[in-house]
C-alpha positions as CSV (number, residue, x, y, z in Angstrom):
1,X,-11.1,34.5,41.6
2,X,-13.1,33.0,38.6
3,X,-11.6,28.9,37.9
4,X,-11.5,28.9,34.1
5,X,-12.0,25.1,32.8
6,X,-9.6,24.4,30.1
7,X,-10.0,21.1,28.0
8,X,-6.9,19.3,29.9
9,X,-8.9,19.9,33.0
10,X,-11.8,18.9,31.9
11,X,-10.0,15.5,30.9
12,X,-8.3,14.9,34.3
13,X,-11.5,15.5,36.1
14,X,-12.9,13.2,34.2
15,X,-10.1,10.6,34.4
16,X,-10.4,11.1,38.3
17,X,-14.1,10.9,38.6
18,X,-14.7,6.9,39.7
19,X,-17.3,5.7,37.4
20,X,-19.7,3.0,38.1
21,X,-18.8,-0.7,37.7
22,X,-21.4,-2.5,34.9
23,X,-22.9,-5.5,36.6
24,X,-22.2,-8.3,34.7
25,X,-24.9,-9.8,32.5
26,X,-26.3,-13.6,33.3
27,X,-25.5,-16.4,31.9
28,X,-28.4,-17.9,29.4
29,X,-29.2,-21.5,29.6
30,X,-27.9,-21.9,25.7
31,X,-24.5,-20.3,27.0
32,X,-24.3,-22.5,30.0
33,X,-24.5,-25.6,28.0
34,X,-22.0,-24.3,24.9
35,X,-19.5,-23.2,27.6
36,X,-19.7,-27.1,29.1
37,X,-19.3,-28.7,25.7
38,X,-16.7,-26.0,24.3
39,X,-14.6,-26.5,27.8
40,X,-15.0,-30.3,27.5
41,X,-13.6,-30.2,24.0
42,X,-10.5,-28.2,25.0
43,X,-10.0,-29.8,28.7
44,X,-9.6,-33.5,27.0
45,X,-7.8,-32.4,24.0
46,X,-5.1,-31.1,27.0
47,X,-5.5,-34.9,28.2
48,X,-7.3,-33.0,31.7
49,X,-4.3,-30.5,32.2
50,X,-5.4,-27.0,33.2
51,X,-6.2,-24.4,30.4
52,X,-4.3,-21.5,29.8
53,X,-5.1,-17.8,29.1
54,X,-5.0,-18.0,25.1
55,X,-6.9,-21.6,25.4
56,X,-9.2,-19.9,27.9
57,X,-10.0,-17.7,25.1
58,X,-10.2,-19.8,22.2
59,X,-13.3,-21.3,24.9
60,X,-15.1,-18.4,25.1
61,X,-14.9,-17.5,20.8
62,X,-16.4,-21.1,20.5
63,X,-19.2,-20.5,22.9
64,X,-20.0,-16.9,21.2
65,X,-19.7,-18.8,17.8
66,X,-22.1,-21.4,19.0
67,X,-24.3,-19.3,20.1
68,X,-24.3,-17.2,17.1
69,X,-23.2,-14.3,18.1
70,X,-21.7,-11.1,15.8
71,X,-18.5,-9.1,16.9
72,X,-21.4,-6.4,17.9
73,X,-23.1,-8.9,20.5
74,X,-21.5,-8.6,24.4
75,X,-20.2,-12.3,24.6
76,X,-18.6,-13.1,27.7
77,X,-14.8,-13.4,28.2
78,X,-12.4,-15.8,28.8
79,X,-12.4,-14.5,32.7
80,X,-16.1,-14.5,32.7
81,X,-15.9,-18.2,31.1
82,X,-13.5,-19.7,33.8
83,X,-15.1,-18.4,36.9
84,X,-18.0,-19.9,35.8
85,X,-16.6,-23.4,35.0
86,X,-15.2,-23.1,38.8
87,X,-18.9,-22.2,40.0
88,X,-20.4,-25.0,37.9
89,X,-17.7,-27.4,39.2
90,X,-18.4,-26.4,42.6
91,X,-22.0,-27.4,42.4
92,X,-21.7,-30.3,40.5
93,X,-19.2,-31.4,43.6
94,X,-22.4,-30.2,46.1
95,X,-24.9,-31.9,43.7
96,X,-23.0,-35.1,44.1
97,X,-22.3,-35.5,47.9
98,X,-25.9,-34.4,48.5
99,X,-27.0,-37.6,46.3
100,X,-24.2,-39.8,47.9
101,X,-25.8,-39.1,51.2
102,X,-29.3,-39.1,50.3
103,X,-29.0,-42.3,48.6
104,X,-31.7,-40.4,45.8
105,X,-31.6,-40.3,42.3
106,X,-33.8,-36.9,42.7
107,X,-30.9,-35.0,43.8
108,X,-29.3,-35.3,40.6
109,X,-32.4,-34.8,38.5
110,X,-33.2,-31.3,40.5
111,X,-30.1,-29.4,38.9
112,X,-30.4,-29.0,35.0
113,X,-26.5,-29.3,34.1
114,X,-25.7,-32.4,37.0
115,X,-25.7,-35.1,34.0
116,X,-23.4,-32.5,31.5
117,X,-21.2,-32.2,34.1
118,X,-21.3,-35.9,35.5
119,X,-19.8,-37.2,31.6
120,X,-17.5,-34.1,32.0
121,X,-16.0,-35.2,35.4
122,X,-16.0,-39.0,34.6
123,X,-13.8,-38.7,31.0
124,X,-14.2,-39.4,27.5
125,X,-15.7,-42.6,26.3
126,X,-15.4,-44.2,23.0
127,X,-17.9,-43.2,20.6
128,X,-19.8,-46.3,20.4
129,X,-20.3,-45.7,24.1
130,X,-21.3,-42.4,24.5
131,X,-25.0,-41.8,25.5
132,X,-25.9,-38.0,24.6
133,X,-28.9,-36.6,27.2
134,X,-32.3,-36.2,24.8
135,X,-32.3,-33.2,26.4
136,X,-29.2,-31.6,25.1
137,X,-28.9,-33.1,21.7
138,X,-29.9,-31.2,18.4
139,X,-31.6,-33.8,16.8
140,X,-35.4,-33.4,16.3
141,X,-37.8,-35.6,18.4
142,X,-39.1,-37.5,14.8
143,X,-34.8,-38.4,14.1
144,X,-34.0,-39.4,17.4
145,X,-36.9,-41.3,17.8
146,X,-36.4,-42.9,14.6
147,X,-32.7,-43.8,15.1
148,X,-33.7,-45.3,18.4
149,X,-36.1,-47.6,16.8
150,X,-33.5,-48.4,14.1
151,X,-31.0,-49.4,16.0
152,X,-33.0,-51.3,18.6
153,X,-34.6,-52.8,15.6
154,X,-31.1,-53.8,14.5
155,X,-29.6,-54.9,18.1
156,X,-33.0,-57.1,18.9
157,X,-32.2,-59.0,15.1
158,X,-28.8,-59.8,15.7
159,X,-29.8,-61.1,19.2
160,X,-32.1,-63.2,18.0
161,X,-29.9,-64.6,14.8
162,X,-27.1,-65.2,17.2
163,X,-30.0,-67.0,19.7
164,X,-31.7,-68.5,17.0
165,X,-31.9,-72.5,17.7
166,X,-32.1,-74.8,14.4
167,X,-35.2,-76.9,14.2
168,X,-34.2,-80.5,13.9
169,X,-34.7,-81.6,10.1
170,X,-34.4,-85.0,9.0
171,X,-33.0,-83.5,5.6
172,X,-29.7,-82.2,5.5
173,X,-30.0,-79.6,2.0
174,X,-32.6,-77.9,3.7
175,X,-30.5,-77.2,7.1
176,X,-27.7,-75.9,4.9
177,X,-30.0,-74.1,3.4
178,X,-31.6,-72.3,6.6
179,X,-27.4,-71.8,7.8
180,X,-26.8,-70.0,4.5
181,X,-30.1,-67.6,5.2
182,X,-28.8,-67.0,8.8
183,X,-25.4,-66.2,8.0
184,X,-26.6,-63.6,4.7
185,X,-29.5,-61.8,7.4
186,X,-26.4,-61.5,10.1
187,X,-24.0,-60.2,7.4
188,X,-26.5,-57.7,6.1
189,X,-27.6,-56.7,9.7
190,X,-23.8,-56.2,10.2
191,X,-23.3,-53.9,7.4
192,X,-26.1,-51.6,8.5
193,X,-24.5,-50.8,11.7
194,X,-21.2,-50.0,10.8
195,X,-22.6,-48.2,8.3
196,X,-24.7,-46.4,11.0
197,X,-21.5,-46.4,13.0
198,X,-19.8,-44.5,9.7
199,X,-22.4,-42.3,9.3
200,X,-21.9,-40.9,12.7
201,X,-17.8,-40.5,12.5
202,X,-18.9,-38.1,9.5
203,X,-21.2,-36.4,11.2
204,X,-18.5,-35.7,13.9
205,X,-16.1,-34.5,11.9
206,X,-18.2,-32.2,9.9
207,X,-19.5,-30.8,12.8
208,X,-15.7,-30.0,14.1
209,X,-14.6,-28.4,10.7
210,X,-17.8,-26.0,11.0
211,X,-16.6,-24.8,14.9
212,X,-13.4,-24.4,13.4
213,X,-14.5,-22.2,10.8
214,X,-17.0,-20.4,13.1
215,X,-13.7,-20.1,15.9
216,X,-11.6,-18.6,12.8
217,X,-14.4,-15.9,12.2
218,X,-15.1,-15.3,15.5
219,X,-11.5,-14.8,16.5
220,X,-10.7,-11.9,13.1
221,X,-13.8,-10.2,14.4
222,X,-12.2,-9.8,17.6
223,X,-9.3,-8.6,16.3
224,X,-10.7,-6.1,14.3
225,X,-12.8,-5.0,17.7
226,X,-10.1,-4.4,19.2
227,X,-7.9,-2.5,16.5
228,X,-10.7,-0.2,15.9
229,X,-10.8,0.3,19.4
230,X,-7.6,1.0,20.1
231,X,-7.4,3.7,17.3
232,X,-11.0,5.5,18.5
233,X,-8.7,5.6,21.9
234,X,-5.7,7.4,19.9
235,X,-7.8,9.5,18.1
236,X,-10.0,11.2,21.0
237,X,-6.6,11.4,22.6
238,X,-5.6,13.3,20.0
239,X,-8.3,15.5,19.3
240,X,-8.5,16.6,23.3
241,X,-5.0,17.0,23.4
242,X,-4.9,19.2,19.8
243,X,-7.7,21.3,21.1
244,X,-5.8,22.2,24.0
């Protein structure tokens, strides 16, 4: 007796047939460290509370904007994101007894992401306090360097104004005098750094309204991924089902 294969039975045979699960691509190091700073972001913003599915999400559209990706690039998924927060946890957790009982700073130096996740772990710091790893920042070697000497430049004047004794002048203009000149320096010095200070709350807030933007985009791409998806579903269901 001859089987004739009609198009319904083609479709169940190949709805029964188990297909091969895609192994899941690696993490790059430039997705590693977006994922950390995108989950930081969120995880203080929640004052440390656990994240959610959507907010899991909104975490993984800011590491694909960061890392420039289109709605045509495979950027990983909220799941994807979380299990490898827990991973990174985890080994920041091993990293950290390991240098507890070796009593070495070496232990911390030999994992890439152990001072990342260190700030991460230990809470947010005020602004002024925050000292951001060379190694991660996006600052050019000739800007950082030169903001380093600046400010070091600044802090070593103010020290020495502040430390500054007076000689011991038998004419009492010319002491008012040198007071006045110490006072105008100190005020001037002053200025500079909050304007330094100013410069940098700017900076911060520019750079939020951008991943805003980027989130926004990234987020109606992914809509429209999955509404053309959904209806390329319908319509080969339609067309297997109308040819049968």
């Amino acid at each position: 007796m001859t089987t004739t294969n009609t198009p319904s039975s083609s479709l169940q045979l190949t709805l029964s047939s188990p297909q091969k699960k895609p192994q899941p691509i690696p993490w790059t190091h430039q997705e590693t460290l977006n994922l950390i700073r995108a989950y930081q972001e969120k995880w203080y913003s929640l004052k440390r509370g656990p994240l959610r599915g959507t907010q899991w999400e909104e975490v993984a559209v800011v590491v694909a904007a960061r890392c420039g990706y289109d709605y045509n690039h495979p950027s990983k998924t909220a799941l994807q994101c979380r299990h490898k927060m827990e991973k990174l946890r985890q080994r920041h957790r091993s990293e950290k007894h390991r240098l507890i009982a070796t009593s070495s700073a070496a232990s911390s130096r030999s994992w890439q992401y152990f001072r990342l996740m260190d700030d991460l772990e230990r809470g947010p710091l005020p602004i002024s306090a925050r000292a951001i790893p060379h190694e991660y920042n996006n600052y050019s070697n000739g800007e950082r360097g030169k903001n380093h000497q600046n400010q070091s430049g600044r802090s070593r004047s103010i020290h020495n104004i502040l430390h500054q004794k007076p000689s011991v002048v038998d004419d009492d203009d010319d002491e008012e005098e040198e007071e006045g000149a110490m006072a105008t320096e100190l005020t001037a010095e002053l200025r500079s750094f909050a304007e330094s200070i100013i410069g940098l709350e700017n900076m911060k807030m520019e750079m939020m309204k951008e991943t805003e933007r980027f989130r926004l985009e990234m987020e109606n791409k992914r809509m429209r991924m999955i509404l053309e998806s959904q209806w390329r579903i319908i319509d080969s269901i339609g067309r297997v089902f109308g040819s049968s």
